[in-house]
C-alpha positions as CSV (number, residue, x, y, z in Angstrom):
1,X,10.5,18.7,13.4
2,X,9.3,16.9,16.2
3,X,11.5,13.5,17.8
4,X,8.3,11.7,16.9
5,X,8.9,8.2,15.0
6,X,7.9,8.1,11.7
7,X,6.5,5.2,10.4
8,X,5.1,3.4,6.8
9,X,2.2,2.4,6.0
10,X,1.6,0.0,3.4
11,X,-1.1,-0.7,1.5
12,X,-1.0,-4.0,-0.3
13,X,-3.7,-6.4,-2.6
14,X,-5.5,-6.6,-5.8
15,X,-5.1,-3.9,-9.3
16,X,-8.5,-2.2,-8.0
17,X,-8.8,-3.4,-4.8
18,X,-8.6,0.1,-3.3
19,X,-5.1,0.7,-2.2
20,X,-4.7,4.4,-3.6
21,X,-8.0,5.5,-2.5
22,X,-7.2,4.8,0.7
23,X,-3.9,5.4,0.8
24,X,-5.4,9.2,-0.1
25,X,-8.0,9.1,2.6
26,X,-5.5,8.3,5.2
27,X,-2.8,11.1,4.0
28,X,-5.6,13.7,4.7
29,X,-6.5,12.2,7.9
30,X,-2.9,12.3,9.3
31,X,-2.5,15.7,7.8
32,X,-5.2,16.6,9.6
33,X,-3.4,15.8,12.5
34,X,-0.4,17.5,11.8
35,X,1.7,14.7,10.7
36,X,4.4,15.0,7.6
37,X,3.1,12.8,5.2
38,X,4.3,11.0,2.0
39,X,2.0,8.8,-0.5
40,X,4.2,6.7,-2.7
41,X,1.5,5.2,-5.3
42,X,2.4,1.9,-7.4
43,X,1.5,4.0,-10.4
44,X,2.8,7.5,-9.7
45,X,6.4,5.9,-8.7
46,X,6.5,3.7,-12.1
47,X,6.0,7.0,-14.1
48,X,9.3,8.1,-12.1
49,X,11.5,5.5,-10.1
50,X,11.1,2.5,-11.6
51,X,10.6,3.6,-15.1
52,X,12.8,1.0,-17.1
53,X,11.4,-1.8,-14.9
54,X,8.9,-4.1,-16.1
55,X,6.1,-6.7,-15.1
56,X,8.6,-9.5,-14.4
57,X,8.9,-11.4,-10.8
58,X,12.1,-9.6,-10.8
59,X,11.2,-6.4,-12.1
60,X,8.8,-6.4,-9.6
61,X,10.5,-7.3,-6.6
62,X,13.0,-4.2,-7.8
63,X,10.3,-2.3,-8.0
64,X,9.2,-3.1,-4.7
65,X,12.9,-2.8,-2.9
66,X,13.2,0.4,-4.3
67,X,9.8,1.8,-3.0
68,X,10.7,0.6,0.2
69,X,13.6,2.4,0.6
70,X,12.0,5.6,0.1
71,X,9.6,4.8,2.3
72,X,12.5,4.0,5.0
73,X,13.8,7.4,4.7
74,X,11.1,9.1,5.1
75,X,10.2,6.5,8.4
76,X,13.6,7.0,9.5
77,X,13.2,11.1,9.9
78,X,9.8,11.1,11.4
79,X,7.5,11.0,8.3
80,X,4.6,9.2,7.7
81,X,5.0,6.7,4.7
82,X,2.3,5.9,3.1
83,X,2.5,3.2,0.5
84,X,0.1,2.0,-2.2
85,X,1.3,-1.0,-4.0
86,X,0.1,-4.6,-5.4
87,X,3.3,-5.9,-4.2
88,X,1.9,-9.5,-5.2
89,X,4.7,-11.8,-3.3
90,X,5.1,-12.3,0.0
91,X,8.4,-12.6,0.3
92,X,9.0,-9.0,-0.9
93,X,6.7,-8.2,1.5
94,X,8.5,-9.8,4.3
95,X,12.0,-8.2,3.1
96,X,10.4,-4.7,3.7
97,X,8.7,-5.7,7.1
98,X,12.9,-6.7,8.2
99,X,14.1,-3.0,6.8
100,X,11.2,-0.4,8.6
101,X,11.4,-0.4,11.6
102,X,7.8,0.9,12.3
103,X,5.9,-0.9,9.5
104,X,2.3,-1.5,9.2
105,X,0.7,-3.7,6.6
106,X,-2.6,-3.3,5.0
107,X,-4.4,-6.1,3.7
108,X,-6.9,-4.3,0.8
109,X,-9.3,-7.2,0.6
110,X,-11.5,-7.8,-2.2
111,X,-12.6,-9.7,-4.4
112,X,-11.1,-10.3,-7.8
113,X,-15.0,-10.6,-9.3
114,X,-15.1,-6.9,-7.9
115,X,-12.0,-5.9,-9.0
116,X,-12.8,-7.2,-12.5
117,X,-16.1,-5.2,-12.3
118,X,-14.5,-1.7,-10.9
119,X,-11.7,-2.2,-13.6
120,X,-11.3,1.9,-13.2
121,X,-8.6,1.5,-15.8
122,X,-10.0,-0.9,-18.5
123,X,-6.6,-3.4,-17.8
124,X,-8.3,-6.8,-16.5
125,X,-10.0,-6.7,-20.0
126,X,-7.2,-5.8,-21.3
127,X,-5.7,-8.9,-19.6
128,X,-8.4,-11.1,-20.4
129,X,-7.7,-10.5,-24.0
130,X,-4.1,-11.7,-23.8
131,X,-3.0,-7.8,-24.5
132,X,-1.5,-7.5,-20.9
133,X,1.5,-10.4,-19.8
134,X,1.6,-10.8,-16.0
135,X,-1.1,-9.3,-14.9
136,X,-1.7,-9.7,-11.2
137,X,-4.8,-11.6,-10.6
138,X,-5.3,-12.8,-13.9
139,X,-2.0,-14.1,-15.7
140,X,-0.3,-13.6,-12.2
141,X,-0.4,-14.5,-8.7
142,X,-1.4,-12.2,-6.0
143,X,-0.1,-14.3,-2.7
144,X,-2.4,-12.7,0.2
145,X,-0.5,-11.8,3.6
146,X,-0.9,-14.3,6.2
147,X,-0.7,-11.8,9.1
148,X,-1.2,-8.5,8.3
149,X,-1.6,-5.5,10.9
150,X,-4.7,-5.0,9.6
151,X,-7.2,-6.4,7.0
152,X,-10.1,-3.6,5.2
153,X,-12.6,-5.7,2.9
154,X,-13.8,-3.1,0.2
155,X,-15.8,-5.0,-1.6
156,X,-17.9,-5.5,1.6
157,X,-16.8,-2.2,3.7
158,X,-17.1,1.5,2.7
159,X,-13.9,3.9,2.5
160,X,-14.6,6.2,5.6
161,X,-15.1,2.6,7.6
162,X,-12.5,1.4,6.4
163,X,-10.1,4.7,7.4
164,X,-11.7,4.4,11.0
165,X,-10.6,0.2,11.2
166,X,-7.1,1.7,10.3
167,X,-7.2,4.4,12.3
168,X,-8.3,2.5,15.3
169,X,-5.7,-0.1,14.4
170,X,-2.8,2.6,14.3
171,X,-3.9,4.1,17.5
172,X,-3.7,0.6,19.3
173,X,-0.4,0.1,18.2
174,X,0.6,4.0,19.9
175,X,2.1,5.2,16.4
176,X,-0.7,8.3,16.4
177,X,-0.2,8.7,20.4
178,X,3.1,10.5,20.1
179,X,1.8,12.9,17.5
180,X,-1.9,13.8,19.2
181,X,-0.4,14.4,22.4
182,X,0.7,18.1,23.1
């Protein structure tokens, strides 16, 4: 491996917003590029890490410490973290930004009327109904960042636009620069 600095990538907002799909769309585009590249998905690392956890505001902030420091080891040996998570509070988003180093937030934008509609999973009706507790958006707070690295509105922009706005934004910052150049 390269002495290239990895770095994370997270991908925070609303159940439906968009987080994993681009979370996905951005791991091919950085392999692509030749990068080492992890995507740690809310739901995928529930089934696995943070099985016993629950829906709680502290289950969640658990589940959101722990994610984080997987996604710190792999920053801290030159992957690419790429993380796709409601993480609903703010402060546990400002706890990770302190502990990686190279960390870029993703504001997934949209709104919850669109969310509701996409519902790819049937659980805002579900939470409607009362059948889901602390459900993020709905029974729940979703507390949006106030200064993000950069914000993608999918209710208003299309995937591949907004891959190229985080692209773009990734380049300015020179975290793609050490990799692209031979």
């Amino acid at each position: 491996m390269n002495n290239a600095k990895g770095f994370t990538v997270w991908f925070t907002g609303l159940p439906g917003a968009g987080k994993s799909t681009l979370a996905r769309l951005l791991e091919g585009k950085l392999r692509q590029l030749g990068l080492q590249v992890e995507v740690l998905d809310g739901d995928e690392v529930r089934k696995r890490l943070t099985k016993g956890l629950g829906f709680t505001r502290e289950d969640r902030e658990e589940n959101i410490r722990r994610i984080a420091y997987v996604a710190n080891l792999l920053t801290k040996v030159g992957a690419v973290a790429i993380v796709a998570a409601i993480s609903p509070y703010a402060q546990s988003r400002d706890e990770v930004r302190t502990e990686i180093e190279n960390f870029v937030e993703v504001f997934v934008k949209c709104s919850l009327e669109t969310c509701i509609e996409r519902d790819p999973k049937g659980l805002y009706a579900k939470a409607q109904r009362g059948e889901i507790s602390h459900f993020t958006g709905i029974s729940d707070p979703y507390e949006e960042p106030k200064n993000p690295e950069i914000i993608v509105e999918t209710d208003q922009e299309q995937p591949d636009e907004c891959l190229m706005k985080i692209l773009s934004q990734l380049e300015k910052m020179d975290l793609l620069k050490q990799f692209t150049e031979a």
